[in-house]
Residue, then its C-alpha position, 0 to 999 in steps of 0.5 A: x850366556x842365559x837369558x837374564x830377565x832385565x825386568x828384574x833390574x828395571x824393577x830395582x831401579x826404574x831408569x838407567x842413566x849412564x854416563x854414556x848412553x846408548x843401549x837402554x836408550x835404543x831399545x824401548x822394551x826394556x823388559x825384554x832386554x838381554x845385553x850382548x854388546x861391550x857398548x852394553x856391558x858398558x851402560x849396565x856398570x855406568x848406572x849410576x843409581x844403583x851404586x849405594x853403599x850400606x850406611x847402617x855401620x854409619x848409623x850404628x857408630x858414634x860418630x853424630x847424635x839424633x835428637x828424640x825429635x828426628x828419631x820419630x821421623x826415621x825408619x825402624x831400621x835406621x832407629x833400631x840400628x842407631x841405639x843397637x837394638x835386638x830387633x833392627x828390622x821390625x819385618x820392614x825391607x832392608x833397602x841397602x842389603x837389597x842395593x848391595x846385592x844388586x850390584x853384585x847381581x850387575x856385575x854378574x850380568x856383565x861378567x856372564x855376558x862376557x864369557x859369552x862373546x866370542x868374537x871380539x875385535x877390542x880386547x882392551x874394552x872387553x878387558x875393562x869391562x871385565x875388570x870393573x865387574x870384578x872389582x865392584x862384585x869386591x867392593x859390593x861384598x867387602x862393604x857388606x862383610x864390614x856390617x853384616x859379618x863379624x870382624x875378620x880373625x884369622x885363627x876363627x875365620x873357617x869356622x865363622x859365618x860369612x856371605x852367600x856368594x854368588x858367581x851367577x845372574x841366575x837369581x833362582x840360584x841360593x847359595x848358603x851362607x860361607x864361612x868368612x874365610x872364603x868371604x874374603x878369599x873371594x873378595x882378594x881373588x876378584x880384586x887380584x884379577x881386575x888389577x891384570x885388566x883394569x887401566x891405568x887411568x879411567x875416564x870418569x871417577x865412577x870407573x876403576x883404574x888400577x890404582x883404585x883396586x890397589x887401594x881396596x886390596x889396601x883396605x881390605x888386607x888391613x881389615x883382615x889385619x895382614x899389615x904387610x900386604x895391606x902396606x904393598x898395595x898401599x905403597x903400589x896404589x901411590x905410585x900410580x897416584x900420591x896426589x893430596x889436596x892442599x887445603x889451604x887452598x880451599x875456602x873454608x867458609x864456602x858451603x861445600x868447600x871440597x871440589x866437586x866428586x864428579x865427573x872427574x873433580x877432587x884429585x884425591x878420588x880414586x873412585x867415586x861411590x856413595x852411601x845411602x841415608x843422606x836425609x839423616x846425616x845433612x838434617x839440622x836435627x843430627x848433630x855431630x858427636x861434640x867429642x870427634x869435633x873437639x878432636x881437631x885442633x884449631x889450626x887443624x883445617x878440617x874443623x873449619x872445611x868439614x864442620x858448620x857449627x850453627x847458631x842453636x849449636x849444633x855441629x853439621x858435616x858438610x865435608x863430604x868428598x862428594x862436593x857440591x854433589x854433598x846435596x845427594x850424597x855422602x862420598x863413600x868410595x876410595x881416596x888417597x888420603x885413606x890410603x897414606x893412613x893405610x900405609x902409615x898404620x901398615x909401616x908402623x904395625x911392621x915395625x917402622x914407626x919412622x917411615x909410618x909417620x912420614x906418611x902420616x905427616x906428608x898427609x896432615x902438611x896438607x891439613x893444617x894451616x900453612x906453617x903451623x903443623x908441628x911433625x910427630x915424632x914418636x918412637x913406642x909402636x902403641x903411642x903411634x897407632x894410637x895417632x893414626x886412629x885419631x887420626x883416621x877418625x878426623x880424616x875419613x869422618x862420615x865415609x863409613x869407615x868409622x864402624x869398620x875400625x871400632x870392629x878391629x880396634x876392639x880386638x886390641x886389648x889397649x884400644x878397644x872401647x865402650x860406646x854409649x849414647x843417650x836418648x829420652x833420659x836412656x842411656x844405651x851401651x855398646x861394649x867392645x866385641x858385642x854381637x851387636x857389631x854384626x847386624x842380623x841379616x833380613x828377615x825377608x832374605x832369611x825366609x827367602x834363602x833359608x840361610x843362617x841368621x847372625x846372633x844378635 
């Protein structure tokens, strides 16, 4: 393994605190550091902080609204990425693009440190480890190909810009930018082989399981729009595990309803992650698009559980998976609720509209208030995706998958739409398929690796 200069890491992100401490803990100079041992492998992937999803998708939808009097207060970034500006950056430093690729420059450490241990007497450890870096360098990429690269199309995705891969810590080494093909390639590879080496079950919610690489494939094969596999590894990841909250249980008063994310709370996780730009999305001056709120019925539980609609009338999130973590952080990471969606829009894509909708009511029994929810039964392939989208906007609201869809929505003639929002007597257009659903990447990375700027 080369010598991997871990003042870069302590540079991005001050002190690691692991679940289970040991290897930074012991040795003070921690810009000399070089890991070498699984129980050091193991202290990297554990550090909490530095797992961040990109949160501009979020910002970019329509899923809440921002007074004049909060924009003042926000980045250029965040306020030129909500109203789809030419210019997001404005030579300012993209926190997220940067965490994204830190977690991808982790996995490679570990991944790197592995190759280099010969003699290893816990096979089982070794191959966890390895597994969880291939599956957070998957999830790292696959979350930054949903922003920063345009929607995956099969019949252009050779000839369309992806990501700069990197399979090296060596942070001299600048790949150019691939074309998405191979974005995606690599993504399904790495996911693939952390499914032969991940366990069954993980002791904490921040580490993989199988299940929880399943239910990415999941997601990632639906985004790529190939409905069967998205629907084999859906029905693979609740075998392992279908557990659904009844929420009914729940007190929908409470101020965060949802059990706890972690350590190991919530049995819908299957892994936990979290997004950035809390400070905007739990402000009182944010308001949660009054359109997405009329969309829940009123027997509908989640109204109550992932809304307070408070006395100037403003409509706040409070539903996050995250639970009473919710006051520093929005859950961004895997559940199977996603994946009862992913498995009935896959079924109903191939044809079985039927068993699509059995998924589909299996997870809204668990929603809707004891003995009021009424099945669907539809029989016309359009009518029924058109309830999984509602659906999916109602269910996985503020977790970042609304911009995803809205990118593949729009390559359906019957479900694409236009966005608009208004601000200071302005009003702002999104049109379907715009370029402006991908976003530039950094100024800063574009002088610094000379790759190729998306169109904006």
């Amino acid at each position: 393994m080369k010598k991997i200069k871990i003042l870069f890491i302590i540079v991005l992100g001050s002190v690691l605190n692991s679940c289970e401490k040991g290897f930074l803990d012991k040795k003070p100079d921690k810009s000399l550091l070089v890991p070498n041992k699984l129980s050091d492998f193991r202290a990297l992937l554990d550090a909490e902080h530095i797992k961040l999803v990109p949160a501009l998708g979020l910002v970019s939808s329509d899923d809440y609204e921002l007074s004049a009097a909060l924009m003042v207060t926000l980045t250029p970034t965040v306020r030129n990425a909500y109203l789809w500006q030419k210019d997001i950056y404005e030579g300012s430093v993209n926190s997220e693009w940067n965490a994204g690729h830190a977690n991808i420059f982790y996995a490679n450490v570990v991944l790197e440190g592995l190759n280099g241990i010969t003699n290893n007497s816990d096979l089982n450890f070794y191959n966890e480890l390895r597994g969880e870096a291939l599956f957070r360098r998957a999830f790292s990429y696959h979350h930054l190909a949903q922003v920063y690269c345009p929607p995956y199309q099969y019949q252009t995705s050779k000839t369309t810009l992806g990501l700069s891969l990197r399979t090296t810590a060596d942070v001299n080494v600048l790949p150019q930018r691939s074309n998405l093909e191979d974005t995606f390639r690599f993504i399904l590879s790495d996911l693939e082989n952390s499914i032969l080496l991940l366990p069954l079950n993980a002791k904490y919610k921040i580490r993989p399981n199988r299940a929880a690489a399943h239910a990415l494939l999941a997601r990632v094969y639906l985004n790529m729009g190939n409905y069967e596999k998205a629907l084999s590894h859906a029905q693979a990841c609740l075998k392992l595990n279908d557990r659904l909250i009844d929420f009914n249980d729940l007190n929908v008063s409470a101020t965060r309803p949802l059990p706890n994310a972690l350590p190991n709370g919530n049995d819908e996780i299957l892994y936990y992650d979290r997004m950035a730009q809390i400070a905007l999305f739990t402000s009182t001056l944010a308001n949660v698009n009054p359109e997405l709120f009329s969309m829940y019925e009123s027997n509908d539980l989640r109204k109550q559980i992932f809304y307070n609609v408070r006395p100037d009338g403003n409509i706040l999130f409070k539903g996050t998976y995250s639970g009473a973590n919710s006051s520093t952080s929005l859950f961004a990471g895997l559940a199977t609720d996603e994946v009862y969606l992913i498995s009935a829009e896959a079924k109903i894509r191939v044809g079985s509209i039927t068993e699509g909708l059995k998924d589909l009511n299996t997870l809204l029994s668990k929603r809707y208030k004891s003995g009021t929810f009424v099945p669907y039964n539809l029989h016309q392939k359009n009518e029924a995706l058109a309830v999984i989208y509602a659906e999916r906007r109602k269910e996985l609201a503020f977790r970042g998958m609304r911009w995803s869809d809205l990118r593949r929505f729009n390559l359906e003639p019957e479900f694409k739409m236009t966005l608009k929002k208004r601000l200071n007597g302005i009003e702002y257009v999104l049109l379907p398929n715009d370029i402006r659903y991908t976003l530039p990447l950094p100024d800063d990375e574009i002088r610094g690796s000379k790759v190729e700027q998306n169109p904006r």
